[in-house]
C-alpha positions in Angstrom: 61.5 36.5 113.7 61.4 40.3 115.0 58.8 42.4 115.7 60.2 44.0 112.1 59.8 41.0 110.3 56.0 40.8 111.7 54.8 44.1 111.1 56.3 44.5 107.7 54.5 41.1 106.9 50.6 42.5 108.1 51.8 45.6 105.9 53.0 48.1 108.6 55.4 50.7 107.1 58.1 52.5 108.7 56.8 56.0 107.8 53.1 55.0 110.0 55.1 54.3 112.7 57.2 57.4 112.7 53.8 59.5 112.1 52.4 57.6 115.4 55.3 58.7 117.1 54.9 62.4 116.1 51.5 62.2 117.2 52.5 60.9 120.7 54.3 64.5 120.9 51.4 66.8 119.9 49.2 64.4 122.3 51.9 65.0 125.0 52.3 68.3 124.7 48.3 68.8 124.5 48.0 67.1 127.5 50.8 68.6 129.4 49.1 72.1 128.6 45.9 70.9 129.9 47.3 69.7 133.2 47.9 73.5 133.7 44.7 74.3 133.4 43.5 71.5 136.4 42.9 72.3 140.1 45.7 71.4 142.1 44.7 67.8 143.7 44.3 66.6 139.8 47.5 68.5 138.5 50.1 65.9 139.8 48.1 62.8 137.5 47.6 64.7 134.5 51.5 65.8 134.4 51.8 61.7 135.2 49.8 61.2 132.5 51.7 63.4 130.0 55.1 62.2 130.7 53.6 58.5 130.5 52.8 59.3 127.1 56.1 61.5 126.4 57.7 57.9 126.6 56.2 56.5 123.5 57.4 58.7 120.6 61.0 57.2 121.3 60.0 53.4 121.1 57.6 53.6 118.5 60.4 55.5 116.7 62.7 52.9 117.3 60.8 50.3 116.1 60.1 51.9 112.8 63.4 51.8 112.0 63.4 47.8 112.3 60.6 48.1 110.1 62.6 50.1 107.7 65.5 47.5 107.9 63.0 44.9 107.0 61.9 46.9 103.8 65.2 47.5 102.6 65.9 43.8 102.1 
């Protein structure tokens, strides 16, 4: 069973997944732009912190398209 196969059963569709992912974008960019407005000392965490969440749009991207395999059978 894949992660697909579970998600499309609790009723996950491929379309929420691929809005989370585009929302992981505007809340990396947000928070990219905000690290430029931090002192110095907290600067290098908060550009951490946005690039930490800059990896999510991908996986939860990819995952959606599982989900979308699942709904075409």
């Amino acid at each position: 069973m894949t992660i697909g196969t579970i998600l499309r059963r609790v009723g996950v569709r491929a379309i929420h997944l691929q809005s989370v992912s585009l929302g992981c974008i505007a809340l990396c960019i947000g928070l990219w732009m905000r690290a430029k407005t931090v002192d110095q000392e907290e600067r290098g965490n908060a550009e951490r912190r946005a690039l930490f969440v800059g990896l999510w749009p991908p996986t939860f991207w990819l995952i959606s398209e599982s989900v979308r395999r699942e709904e075409s059978r």
